[in-house]
VEXDREN-2710 file (C-alpha; in Angstrom, 1 decimal):
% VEXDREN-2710
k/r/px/py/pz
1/UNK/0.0/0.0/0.0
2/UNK/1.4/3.5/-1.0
3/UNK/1.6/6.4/1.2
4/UNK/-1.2/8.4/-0.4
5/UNK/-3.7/5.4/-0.1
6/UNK/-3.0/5.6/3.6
7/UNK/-3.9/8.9/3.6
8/UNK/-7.7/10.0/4.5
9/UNK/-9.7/11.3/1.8
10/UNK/-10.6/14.9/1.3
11/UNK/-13.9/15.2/-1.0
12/UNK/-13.9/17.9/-3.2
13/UNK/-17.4/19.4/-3.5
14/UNK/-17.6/21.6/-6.6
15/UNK/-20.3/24.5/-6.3
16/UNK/-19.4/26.7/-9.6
17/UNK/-22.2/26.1/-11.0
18/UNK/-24.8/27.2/-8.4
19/UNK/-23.2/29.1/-6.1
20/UNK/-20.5/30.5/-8.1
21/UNK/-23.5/31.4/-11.1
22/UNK/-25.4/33.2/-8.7
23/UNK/-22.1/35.8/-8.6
24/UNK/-23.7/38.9/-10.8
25/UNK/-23.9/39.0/-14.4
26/UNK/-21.9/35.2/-14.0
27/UNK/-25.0/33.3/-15.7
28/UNK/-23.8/30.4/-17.7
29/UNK/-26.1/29.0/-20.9
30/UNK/-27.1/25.6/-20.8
31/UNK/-24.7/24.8/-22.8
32/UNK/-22.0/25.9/-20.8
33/UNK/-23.5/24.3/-17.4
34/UNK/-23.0/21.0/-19.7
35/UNK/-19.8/21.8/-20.6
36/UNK/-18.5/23.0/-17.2
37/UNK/-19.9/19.9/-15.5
38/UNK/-18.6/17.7/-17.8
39/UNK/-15.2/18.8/-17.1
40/UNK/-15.1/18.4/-13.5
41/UNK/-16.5/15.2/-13.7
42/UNK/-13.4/14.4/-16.0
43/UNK/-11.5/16.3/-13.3
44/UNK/-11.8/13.7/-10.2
45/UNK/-14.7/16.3/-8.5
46/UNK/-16.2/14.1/-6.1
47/UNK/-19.9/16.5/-5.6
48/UNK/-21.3/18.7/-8.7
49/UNK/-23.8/20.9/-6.8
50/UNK/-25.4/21.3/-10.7
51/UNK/-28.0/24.2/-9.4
52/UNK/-31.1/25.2/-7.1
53/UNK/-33.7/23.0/-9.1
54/UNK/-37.1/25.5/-8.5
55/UNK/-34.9/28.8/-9.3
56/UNK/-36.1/28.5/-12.7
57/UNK/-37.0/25.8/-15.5
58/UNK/-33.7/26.4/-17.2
59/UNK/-32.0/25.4/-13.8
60/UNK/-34.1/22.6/-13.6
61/UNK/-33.3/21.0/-17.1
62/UNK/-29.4/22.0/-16.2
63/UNK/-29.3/19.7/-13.2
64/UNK/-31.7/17.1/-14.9
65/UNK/-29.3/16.8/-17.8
66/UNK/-25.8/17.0/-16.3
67/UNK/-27.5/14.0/-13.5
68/UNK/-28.1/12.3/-17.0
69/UNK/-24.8/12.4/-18.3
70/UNK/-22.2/12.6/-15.4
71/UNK/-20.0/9.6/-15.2
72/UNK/-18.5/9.4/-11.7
73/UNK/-19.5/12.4/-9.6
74/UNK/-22.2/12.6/-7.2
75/UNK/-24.8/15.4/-8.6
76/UNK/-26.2/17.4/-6.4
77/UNK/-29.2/19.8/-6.4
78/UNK/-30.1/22.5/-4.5
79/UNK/-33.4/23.3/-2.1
80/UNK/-34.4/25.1/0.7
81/UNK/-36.4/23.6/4.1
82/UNK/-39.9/23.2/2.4
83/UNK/-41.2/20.2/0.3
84/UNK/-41.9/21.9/-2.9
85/UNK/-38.2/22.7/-3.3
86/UNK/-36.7/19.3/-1.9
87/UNK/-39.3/17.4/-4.4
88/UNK/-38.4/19.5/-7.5
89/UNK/-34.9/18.9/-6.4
90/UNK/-35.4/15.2/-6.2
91/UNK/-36.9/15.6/-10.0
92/UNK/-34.0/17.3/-11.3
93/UNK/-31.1/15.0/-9.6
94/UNK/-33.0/11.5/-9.4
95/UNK/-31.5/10.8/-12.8
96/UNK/-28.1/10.7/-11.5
97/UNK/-25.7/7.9/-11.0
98/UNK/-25.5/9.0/-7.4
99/UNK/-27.6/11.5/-6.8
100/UNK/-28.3/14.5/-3.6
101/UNK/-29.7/16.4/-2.2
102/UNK/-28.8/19.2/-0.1
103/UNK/-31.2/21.5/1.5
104/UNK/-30.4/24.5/4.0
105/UNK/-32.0/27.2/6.1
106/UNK/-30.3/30.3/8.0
107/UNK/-30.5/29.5/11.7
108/UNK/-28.3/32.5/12.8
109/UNK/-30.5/34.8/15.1
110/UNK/-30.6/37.3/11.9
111/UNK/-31.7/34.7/9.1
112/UNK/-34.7/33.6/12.1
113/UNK/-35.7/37.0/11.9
114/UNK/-36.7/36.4/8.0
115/UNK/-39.5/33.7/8.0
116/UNK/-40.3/34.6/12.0
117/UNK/-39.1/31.2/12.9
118/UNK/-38.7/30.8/17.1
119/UNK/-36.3/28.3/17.6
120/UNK/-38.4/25.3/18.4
121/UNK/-40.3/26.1/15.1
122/UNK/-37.3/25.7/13.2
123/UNK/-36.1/23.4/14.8
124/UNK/-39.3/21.2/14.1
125/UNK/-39.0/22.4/10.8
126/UNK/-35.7/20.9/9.8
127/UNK/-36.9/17.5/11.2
128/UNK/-39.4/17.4/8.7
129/UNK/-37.7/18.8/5.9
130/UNK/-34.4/16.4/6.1
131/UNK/-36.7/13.4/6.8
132/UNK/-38.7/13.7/3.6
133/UNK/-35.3/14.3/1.7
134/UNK/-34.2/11.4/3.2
135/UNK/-37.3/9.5/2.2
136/UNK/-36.5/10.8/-1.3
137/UNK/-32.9/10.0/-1.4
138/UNK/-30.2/8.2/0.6
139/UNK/-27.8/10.8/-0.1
140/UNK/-28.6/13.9/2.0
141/UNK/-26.9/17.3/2.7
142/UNK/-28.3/19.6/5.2
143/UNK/-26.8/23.2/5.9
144/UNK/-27.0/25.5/8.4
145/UNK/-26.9/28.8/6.6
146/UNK/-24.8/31.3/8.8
147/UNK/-23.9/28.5/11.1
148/UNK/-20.7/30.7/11.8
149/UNK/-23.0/33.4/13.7
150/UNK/-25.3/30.3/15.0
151/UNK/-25.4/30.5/19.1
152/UNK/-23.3/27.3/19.8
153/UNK/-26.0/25.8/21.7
154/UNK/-28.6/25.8/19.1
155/UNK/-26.1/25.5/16.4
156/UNK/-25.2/22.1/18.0
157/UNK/-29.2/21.2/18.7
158/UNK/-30.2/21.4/15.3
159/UNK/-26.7/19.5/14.0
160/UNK/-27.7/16.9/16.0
161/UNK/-31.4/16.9/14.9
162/UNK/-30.4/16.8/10.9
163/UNK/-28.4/14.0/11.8
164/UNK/-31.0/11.9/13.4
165/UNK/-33.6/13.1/10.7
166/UNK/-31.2/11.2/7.7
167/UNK/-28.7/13.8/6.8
168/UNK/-25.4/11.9/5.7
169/UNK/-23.3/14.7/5.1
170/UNK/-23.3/18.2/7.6
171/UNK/-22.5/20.8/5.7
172/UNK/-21.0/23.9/7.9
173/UNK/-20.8/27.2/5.8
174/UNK/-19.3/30.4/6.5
175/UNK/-21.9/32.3/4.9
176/UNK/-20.5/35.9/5.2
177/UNK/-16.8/35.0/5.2
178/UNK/-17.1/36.3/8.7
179/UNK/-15.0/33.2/10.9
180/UNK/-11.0/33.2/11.3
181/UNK/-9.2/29.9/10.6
182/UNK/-8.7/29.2/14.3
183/UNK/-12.6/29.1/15.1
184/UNK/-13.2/27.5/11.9
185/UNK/-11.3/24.4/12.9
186/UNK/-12.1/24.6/16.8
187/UNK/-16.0/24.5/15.5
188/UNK/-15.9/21.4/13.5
189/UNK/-14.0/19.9/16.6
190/UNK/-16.2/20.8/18.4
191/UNK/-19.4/19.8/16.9
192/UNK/-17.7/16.3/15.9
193/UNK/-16.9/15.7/19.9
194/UNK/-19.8/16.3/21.4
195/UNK/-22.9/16.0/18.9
196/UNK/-24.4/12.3/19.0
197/UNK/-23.9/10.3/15.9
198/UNK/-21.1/12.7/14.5
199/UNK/-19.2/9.8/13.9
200/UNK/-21.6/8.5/11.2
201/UNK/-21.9/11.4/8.5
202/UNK/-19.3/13.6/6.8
203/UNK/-18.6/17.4/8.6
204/UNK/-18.3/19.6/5.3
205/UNK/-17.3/23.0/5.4
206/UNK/-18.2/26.4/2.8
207/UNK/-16.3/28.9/3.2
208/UNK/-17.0/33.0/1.6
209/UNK/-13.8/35.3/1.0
210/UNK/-14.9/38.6/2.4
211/UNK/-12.2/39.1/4.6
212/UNK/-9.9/36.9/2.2
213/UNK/-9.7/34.3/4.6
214/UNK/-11.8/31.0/2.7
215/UNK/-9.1/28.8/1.6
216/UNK/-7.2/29.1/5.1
217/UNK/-10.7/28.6/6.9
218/UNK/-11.7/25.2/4.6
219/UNK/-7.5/24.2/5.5
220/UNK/-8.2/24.6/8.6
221/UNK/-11.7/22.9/8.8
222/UNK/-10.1/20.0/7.4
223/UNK/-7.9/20.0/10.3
224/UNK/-10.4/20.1/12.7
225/UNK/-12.0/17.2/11.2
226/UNK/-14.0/18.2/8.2
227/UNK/-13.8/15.8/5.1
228/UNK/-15.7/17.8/2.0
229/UNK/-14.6/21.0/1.1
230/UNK/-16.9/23.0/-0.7
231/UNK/-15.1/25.2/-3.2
232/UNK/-15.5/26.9/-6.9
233/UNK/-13.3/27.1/-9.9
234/UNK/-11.4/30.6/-9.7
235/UNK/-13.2/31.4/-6.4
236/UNK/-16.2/32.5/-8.1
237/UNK/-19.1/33.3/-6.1
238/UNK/-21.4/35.6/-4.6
239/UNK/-19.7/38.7/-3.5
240/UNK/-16.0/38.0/-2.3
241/UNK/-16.8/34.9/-4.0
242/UNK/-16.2/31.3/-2.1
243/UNK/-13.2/29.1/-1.2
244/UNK/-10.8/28.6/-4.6
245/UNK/-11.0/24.7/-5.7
246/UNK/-7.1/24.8/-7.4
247/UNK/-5.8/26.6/-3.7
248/UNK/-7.1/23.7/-1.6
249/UNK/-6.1/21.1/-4.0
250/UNK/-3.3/22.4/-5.0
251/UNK/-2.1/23.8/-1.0
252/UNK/-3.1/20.0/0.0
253/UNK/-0.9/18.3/-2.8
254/UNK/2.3/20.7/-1.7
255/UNK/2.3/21.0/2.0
256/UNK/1.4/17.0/2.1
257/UNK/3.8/16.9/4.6
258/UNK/1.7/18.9/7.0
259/UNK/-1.8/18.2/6.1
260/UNK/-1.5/14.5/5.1
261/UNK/-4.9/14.5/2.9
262/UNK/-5.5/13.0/-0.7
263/UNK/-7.7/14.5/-2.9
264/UNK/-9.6/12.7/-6.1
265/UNK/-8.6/15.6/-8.1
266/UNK/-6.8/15.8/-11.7
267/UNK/-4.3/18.9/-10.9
268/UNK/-3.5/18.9/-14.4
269/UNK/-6.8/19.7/-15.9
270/UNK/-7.1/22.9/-13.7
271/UNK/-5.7/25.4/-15.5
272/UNK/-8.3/24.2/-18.3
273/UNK/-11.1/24.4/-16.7
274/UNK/-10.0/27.7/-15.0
275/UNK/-9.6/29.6/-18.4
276/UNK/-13.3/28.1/-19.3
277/UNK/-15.2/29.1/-16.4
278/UNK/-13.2/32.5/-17.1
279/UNK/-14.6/32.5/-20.5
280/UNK/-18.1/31.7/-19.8
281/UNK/-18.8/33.7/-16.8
282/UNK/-17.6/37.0/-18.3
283/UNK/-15.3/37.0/-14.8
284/UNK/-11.7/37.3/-15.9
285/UNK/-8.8/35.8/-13.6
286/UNK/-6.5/38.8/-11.5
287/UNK/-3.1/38.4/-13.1
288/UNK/-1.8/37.4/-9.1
289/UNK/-4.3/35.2/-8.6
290/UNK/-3.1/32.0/-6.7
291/UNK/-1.9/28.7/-9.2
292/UNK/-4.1/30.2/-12.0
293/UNK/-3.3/34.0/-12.3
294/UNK/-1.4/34.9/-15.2
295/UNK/1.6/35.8/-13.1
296/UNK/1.4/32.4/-11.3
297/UNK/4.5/31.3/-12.5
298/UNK/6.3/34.4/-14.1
299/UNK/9.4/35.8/-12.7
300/UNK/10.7/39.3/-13.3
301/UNK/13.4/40.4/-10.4
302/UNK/16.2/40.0/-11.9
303/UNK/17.4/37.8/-8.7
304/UNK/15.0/35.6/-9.4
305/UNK/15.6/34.6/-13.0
306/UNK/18.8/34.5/-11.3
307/UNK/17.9/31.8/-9.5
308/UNK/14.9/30.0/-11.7
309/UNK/17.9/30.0/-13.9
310/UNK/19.8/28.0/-11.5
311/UNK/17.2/25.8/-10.1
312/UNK/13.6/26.4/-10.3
313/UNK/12.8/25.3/-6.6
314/UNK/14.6/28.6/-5.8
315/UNK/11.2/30.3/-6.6
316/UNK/8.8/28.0/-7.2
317/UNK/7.2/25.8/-4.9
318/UNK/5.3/24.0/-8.0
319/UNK/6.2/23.1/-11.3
320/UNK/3.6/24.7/-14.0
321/UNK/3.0/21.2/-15.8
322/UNK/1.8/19.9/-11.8
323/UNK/-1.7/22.6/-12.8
324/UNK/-1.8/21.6/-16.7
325/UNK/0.5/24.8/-17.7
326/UNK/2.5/25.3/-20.3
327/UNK/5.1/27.9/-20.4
328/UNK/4.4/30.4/-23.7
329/UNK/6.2/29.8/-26.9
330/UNK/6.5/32.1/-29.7
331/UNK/5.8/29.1/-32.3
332/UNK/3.5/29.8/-34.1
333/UNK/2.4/31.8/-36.9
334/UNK/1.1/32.4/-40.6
335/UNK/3.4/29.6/-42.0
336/UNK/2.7/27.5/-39.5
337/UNK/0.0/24.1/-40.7
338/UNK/-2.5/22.2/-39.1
339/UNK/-0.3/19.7/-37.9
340/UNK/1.3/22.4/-35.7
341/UNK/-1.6/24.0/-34.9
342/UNK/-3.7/21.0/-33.8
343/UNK/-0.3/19.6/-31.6
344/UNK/-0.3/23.1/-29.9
345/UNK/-4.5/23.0/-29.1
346/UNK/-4.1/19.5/-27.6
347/UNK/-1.0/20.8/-25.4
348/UNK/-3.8/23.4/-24.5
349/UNK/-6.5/20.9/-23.8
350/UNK/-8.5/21.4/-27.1
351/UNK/-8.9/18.3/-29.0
352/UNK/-10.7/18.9/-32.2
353/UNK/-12.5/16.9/-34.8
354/UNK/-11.3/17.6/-38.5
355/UNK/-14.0/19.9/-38.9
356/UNK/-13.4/22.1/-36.1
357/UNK/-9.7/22.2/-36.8
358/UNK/-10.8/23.4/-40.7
359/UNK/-12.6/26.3/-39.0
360/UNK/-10.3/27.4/-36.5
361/UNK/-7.5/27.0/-39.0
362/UNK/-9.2/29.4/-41.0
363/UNK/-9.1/32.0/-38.3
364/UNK/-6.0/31.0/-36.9
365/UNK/-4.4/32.3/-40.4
366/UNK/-6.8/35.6/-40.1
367/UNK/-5.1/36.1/-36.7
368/UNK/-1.5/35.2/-37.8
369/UNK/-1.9/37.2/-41.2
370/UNK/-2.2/40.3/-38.3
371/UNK/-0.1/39.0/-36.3
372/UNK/3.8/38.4/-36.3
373/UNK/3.6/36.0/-33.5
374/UNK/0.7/34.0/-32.1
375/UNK/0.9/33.4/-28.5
376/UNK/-1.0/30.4/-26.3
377/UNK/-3.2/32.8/-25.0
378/UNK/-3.9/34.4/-28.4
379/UNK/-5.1/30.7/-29.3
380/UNK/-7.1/30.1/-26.0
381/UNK/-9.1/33.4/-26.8
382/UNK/-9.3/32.4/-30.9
383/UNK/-11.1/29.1/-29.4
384/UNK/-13.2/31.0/-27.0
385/UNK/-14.5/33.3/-30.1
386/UNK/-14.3/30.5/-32.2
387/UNK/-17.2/28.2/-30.1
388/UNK/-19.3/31.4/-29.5
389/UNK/-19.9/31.9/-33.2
390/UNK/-20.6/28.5/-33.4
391/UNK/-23.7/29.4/-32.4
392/UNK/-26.3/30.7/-34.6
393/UNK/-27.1/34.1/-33.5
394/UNK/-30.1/36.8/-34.0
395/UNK/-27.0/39.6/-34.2
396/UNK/-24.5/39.2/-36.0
397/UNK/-21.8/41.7/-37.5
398/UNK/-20.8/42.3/-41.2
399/UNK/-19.0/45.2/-41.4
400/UNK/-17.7/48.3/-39.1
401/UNK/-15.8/51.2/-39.8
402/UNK/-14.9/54.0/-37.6
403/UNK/-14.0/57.1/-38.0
404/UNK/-11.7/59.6/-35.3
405/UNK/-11.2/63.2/-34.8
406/UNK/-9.1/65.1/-32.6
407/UNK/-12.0/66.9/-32.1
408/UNK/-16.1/66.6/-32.6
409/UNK/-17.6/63.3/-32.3
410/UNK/-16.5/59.8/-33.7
411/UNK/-18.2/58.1/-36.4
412/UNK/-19.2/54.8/-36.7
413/UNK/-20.7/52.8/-40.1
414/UNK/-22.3/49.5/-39.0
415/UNK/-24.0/47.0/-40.8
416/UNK/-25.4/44.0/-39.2
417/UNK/-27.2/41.0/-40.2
418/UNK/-30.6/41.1/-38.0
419/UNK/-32.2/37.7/-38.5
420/UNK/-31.4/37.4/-41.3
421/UNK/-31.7/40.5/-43.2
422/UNK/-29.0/43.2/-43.4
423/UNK/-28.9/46.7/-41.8
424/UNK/-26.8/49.6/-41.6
425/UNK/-26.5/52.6/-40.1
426/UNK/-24.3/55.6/-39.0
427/UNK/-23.6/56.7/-35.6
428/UNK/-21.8/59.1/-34.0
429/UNK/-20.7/59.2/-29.9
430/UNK/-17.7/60.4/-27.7
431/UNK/-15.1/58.2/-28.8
432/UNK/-14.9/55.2/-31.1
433/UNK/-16.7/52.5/-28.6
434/UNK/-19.4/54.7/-27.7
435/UNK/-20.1/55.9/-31.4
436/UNK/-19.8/51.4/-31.6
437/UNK/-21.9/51.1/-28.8
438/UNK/-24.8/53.7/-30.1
439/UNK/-24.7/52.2/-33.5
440/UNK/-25.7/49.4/-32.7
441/UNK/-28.3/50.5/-30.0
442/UNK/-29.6/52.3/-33.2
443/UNK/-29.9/49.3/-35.1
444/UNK/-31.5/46.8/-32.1
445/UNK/-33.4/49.7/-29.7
446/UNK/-33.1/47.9/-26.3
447/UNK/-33.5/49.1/-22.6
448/UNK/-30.2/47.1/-21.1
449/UNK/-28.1/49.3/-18.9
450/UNK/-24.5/48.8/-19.7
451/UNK/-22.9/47.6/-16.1
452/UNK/-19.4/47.0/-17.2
453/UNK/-17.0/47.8/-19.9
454/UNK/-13.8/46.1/-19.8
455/UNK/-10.6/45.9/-22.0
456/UNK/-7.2/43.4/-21.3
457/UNK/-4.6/42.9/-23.5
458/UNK/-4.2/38.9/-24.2
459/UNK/-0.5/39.1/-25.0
460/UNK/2.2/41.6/-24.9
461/UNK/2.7/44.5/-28.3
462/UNK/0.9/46.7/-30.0
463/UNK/-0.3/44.0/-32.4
464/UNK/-2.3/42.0/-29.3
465/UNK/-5.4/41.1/-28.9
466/UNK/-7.7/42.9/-26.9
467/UNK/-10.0/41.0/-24.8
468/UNK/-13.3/43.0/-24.1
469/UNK/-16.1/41.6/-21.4
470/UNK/-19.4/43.7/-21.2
471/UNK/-21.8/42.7/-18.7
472/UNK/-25.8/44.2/-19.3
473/UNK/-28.6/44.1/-17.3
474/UNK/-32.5/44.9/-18.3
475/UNK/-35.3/44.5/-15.9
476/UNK/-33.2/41.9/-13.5
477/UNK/-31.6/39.9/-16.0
478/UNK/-27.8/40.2/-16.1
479/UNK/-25.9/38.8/-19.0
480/UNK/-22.1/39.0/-20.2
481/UNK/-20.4/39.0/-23.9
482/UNK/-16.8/38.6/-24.3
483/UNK/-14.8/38.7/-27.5
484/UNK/-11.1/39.1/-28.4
485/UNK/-9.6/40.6/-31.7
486/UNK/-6.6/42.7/-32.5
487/UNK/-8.6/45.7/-33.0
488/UNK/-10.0/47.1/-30.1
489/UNK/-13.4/48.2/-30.8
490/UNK/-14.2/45.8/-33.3
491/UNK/-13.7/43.2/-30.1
492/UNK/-16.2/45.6/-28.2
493/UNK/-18.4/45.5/-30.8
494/UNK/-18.4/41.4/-31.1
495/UNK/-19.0/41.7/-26.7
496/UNK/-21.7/43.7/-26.9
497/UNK/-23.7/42.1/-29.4
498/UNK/-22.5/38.9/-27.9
499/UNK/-24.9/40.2/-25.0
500/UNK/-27.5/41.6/-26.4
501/UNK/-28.0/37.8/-28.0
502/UNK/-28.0/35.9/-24.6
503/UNK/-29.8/38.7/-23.6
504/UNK/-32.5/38.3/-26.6
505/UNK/-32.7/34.2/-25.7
506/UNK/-33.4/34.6/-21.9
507/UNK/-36.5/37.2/-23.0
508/UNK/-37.6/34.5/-25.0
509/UNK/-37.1/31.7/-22.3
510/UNK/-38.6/34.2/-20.3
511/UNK/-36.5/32.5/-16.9
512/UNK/-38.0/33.9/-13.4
513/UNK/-35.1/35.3/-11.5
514/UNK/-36.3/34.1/-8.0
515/UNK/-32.7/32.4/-7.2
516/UNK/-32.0/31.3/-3.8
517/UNK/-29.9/33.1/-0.9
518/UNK/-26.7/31.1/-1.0
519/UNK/-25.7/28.9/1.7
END
C-alpha cells in the first residue's frame, strides 16, 4: 500500500455552477452548465452541486441533464427547508448515477428573523424537511446557513437533529466569510466531539472570501475534522466569491507533509477548466491570482531569473506542468500548418474533430496574417470566439468602420445581419466604442443598462489582442459578452452584441429570476 492510499480522503465538493452562477452578471447558458460539469466530472470532483432546481425551468433542465450524463460524480441539487423545493430537487437529480440532495436554512439569530421562525419552530422544521429528503434519497446534505453566527447551543441542537432526521453529510458554511481559521477548525472539533452520531456522517465546510480568509478557513476545517470542502473554480461566487478549488487542492498536494490529505482531483486539468469558467462567466482571472493567475509562475526580479535559472525550486514551490500549464512559446504563426496547430491546441487541452480544426485553421491564419507571433493565450481566446460563433445568433456583424477626430464626435458605419436581413446605419458618440456602442443600440433599440465595460490585453505588443467583457442588465436579467480581436473596438463590438443575443434568448425563455440566498 502507498503512502497516499494511507492517507484520509478529502472530498472535493464543486459549487461553480450554483453558487458560483449566482455571482452577478456570472449566468452560464445551458450549454455551458454541460460543458463546465462535464469537465469536473473528468476532473476527479467528487460532488457537482449542478444548481437550485425551483430557481427556474432552465436550472431545472441543467441539473436534470448533467444528473443524466455525469459519469463518476455525485450530482447534487439545491433546495431550501420546504417540500416543494426538496421534491423538485429530487426531479431534477434522481436521474443521477449518485444522486443528492442538499437542503439549508439560516439558523443564525438574523436569518430567524426572515421567515419569524422561534427556535423550536425551526427546529421542528428541519426534522421534517431532512426526513422527507431522506425519504427521497439516501444521499442527503443539510446546511446550516450562517452557522458561523449560530449560538453554539442551538447550532449544536439542530446539528444533532439533521443527523437523526437522515442527513449523511453536515455541511458547515461560513456564509459571510465572517469566521478566522482558528474558530473554523475549533468548530468542527467541536461539533464532531460532542454532537451524538457525528461519527456517522461527513462534517463539510463552505467557506466566503470577504475578509480573504476562505481557503485558510476550509484548510483549517479540514484539520479540525472536516472531510468535504466545498469550493469553486477561480473562487467564483457571490460577493467576495467562495473558497478557490485549485488553492485547496493544490495547497493540499504541496504542504502534504503537513496536512496528510489525498484529494480525487486531476491537478493537471485545472488550469483548463480555469480559463473556461473565465470564458463563460464574463469574470476574468487577477493576473496574481493563486496557481491560476497569469503571473502564477512568471518571474521578473532579476534575482529571481537568477535563481529560476539555476534551479527552479529557488522560486517555485510548484512546477507549471503539476496545474496543466505550459510555459508560452513564440511558435506559431502564418506559416505554420494544421499539424502544428492541432499539436499546440491538444498541449492546451482542445482536441478537435477535422471539422473544427478546418474552422479554427481558417481564423487561426486571419489572426496570424495580423499577427507576427501567435501566442498560447492568443489561441485560448481564438477558441473561446471561435465556439461562441458556433452558435447561430439573432445579431450578427458584417461590417464596421470608424471614424476619429481630434475633435467633434466619432463616427461609426455598421452594418449587421438582424435575422437574417441586413442593416446599416451611421452613428456618431464620444469616442470610437461609444459611437460602436450607439450604432448598434440604433440598429436593435433595447433598454439594457451597460454595467461593465472592460478591455485586457491577451498578449504583450501593439499587435495583441484585446479582450473585451461587457456585462448588461434589463429589468433583472444580467448577462455578459466577451470577445477578443486585435482591433480594439471591433472586439467591443463582437462583446456587446455577444450580449445583447444571450440577452435576446433569456426574454424568450422568459427564466424567473427568483434564485436562492446562497448557503
Amino acid at each position: 500500500m502507498t503512502e497516499s492510499t494511507q492517507q484520509e480522503r478529502v472530498l472535493i465538493f464543486d459549487t461553480t455552477l450554483r453558487d458560483g452562477e449566482q455571482s452577478p452578471g456570472a449566468t452560464m447558458t445551458h450549454e455551458e452548465k454541460l460543458e463546465i460539469a462535464q469537465m469536473l466530472d473528468e476532473m476527479g470532483v467528487d460532488i457537482i452541486e449542478a444548481g437550485f432546481p425551483i430557481a427556474s425551468e432552465g436550472d431545472f433542465e441543467a441539473v436534470k441533464e448533467i444528473a443524466k450524463q455525469a459519469e463518476n460524480a455525485t450530482i447534487c441539487g439545491l433546495a431550501r427547508a420546504n417540500f416543494k423545493d426538496i421534491d423538485r430537487c429530487w426531479e431534477a437529480v434522481q436521474h443521477a448515477r449518485r444522486p443528492r440532495i442538499h437542503t439549508f436554512i439560516g439558523t443564525s439569530p438574523l436569518h430567524r428573523e426572515i421567515p419569524g421562525l422561534s427556535k423550536d419552530q425551526m427546529a421542528e422544521l428541519i426534522h421534517e424537511t431532512v426526513s422527507h429528503a431522506r425519504n427521497l434519497c439516501e444521499d442527503v446534505q443539510w446546511s446550516p446557513m450562517d452557522a458561523t453566527r449560530t449560538e453554539w447551543d442551538y447550532l449544536r441542537r439542530v446539528v444533532e437533529i439533521a443527523i437523526k432526521a437522515g442527513a449523511t453529510t453536515i455541511n458547515i458554511p461560513d456564509t459571510v466569510g465572517y469566521t478566522a481559521p482558528r474558530e473554523s477548525a475549533e468548530l468542527i472539533r467541536r461539533l464532531i466531539a460532542e454532537v451524538p452520531g457525528a461519527e456517522d456522517v461527513i462534517f463539510a465546510t463552505h467557506c466566503h472570501n470577504d475578509l480573504g480568509m476562505a481557503t485558510a478557513n476550509a484548510l483549517a476545517a479540514v484539520e479540525g475534522g472536516a472531510r468535504q470542502i466545498e469550493c469553486t473554480i477561480n473562487g467564483l461566487g457571490e460577493r467576495a466569491g467562495n473558497t478557490a478549488l485549485e488553492e485547496v487542492v493544490m495547497a493540499l498536494k504541496v504542504r502534504n507533509d503537513i496536512m496528510p490529505y489525498t484529494t480525487n482531483i486531476d491537478t493537471t486539468k485545472i488550469m483548463n477548466i480555469s480559463r473556461r469558467v473565465a470564458q463563460v462567466s464574463g469574470f476574468p482571472v487577477q493576473y496574481n491570482k493563486a496557481i491560476v493567475g497569469k503571473n502564477a509562475f512568471a518571474h521578473e526580479s532579476g534575482i529571481h531569473q537568477d535563481g529560476m535559472l539555476k534551479n527552479k525550486e529557488t522560486f517555485e514551490i510548484m512546477r507549471p506542468e503539476h496545474v496543466g500549464l505550459k510555459e508560452t512559446n513564440l511558435v506559431l504563426g502564418k506559416h505554420s500548418g494544421r499539424a502544428a496547430l492541432r499539436a499546440k491546441l491538444k498541449d492546451l487541452g482542445y482536441e478537435l474533430s477535422d471539422n473544427q480544426l478546418k474552422d479554427v485553421f481558417v481564423r487561426f491564419k486571419a489572426l496570424a496574417d495580423r499577427k507576427k507571433e501567435v501566442y498560447d493565450d492568443d489561441l485560448i481566446a481564438l477558441m473561446h470566439d471561435s465556439a461562441t460563433e458556433a452558435h447561430h445568433d439573432r445579431i450578427q456583424l458584417n461590417h464596421l468602420r470608424v471614424v476619429c477626430g481630434t475633435s467633434g464626435p466619432q463616427t461609426a458605419e455598421m452594418s449587421l445581419e438582424i435575422d437574417g436581413e441586413d442593416h446599416s446605419v451611421t452613428a456618431t458618440g464620444d469616442g470610437p466604442v461609444d459611437a460602436t456602442f450607439n450604432a448598434v443600440k440604433a440598429l436593435v433599440p433595447h433598454d439594457a443598462r451597460l454595467q461593465l465595460y472592460q478591455v485586457h490585453a491577451v498578449t504583450e505588443g501593439t499587435d495583441a489582442q484585446a479582450t473585451v467583457s461587457v456585462r448588461m442588465e434589463e429589468n433583472g436579467k444580467i448577462v455578459t459578452g466577451q470577445s477578443a480581436d486585435t482591433d480594439t473596438v471591433v472586439a467591443s463590438a463582437k462583446a456587446y452584441i455577444q450580449a445583447l443575443n444571450k440577452l435576446f434568448v433569456r426574454r424568450e425563455k422568459g427564466k424567473p429570476e427568483d434564485a436562492a440566498h446562497s448557503a
